[in-house]
C-alpha positions in Angstrom: 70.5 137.7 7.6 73.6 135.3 7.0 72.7 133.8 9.9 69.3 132.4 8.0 70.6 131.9 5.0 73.6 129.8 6.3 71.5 127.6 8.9 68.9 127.4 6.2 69.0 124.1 3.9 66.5 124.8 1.3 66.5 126.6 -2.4 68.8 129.4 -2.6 65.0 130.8 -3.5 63.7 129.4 -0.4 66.4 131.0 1.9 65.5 134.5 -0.1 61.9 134.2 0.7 62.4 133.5 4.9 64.9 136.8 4.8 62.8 138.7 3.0 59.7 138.0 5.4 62.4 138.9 8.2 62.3 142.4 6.6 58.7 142.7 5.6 57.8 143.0 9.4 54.1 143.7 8.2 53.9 140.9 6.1 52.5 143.5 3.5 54.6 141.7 0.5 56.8 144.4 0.0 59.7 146.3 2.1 58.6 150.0 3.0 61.1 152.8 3.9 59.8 152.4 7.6 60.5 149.2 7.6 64.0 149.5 6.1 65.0 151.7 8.4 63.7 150.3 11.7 65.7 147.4 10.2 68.7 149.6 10.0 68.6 150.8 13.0 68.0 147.7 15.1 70.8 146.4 13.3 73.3 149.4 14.4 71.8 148.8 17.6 73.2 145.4 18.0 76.1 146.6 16.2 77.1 149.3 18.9 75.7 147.1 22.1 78.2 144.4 21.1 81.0 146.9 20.5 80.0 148.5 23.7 79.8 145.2 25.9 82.4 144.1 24.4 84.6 147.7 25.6 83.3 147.5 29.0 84.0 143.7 29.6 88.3 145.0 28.0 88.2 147.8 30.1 86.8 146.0 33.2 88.4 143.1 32.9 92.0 145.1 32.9 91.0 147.3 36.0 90.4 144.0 38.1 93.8 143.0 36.7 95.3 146.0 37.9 93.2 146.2 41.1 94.4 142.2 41.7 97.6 143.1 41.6 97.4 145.9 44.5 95.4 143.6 46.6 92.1 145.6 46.1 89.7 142.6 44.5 
């Protein structure tokens, strides 16, 4: 969402409109609860796969360290 609105360079109006079409995924004119929370939970999605990726790229990244160091990798 502040992804749109910041790479957007219309209306503060315009950049309203082009999120909310992001959420109304059927284009029905209005936001339902399904849609709200398939929104949510794609969103928590990406939240935990970065937090994820980004824990297993730390934790991998200081095994090969340590694994280096012994003459392993």
């Amino acid at each position: 969402m502040i992804v749109l609105y910041v790479m957007s360079n219309g209306s503060p109006e315009d950049n309203l409109r082009q999120i909310f079409r992001v959420f109304d995924i059927n284009q029905d004119g209005a936001i339902s609860m399904k849609e709200l929370r398939r929104i949510v939970k794609d969103v928590y999605h990406l939240l935990t796969l970065g937090f994820t990726n980004t824990l297993n790229n730390h934790l991998l990244g200081g095994l090969s360290r340590d694994a280096s160091k012994f003459g392993i990798f």
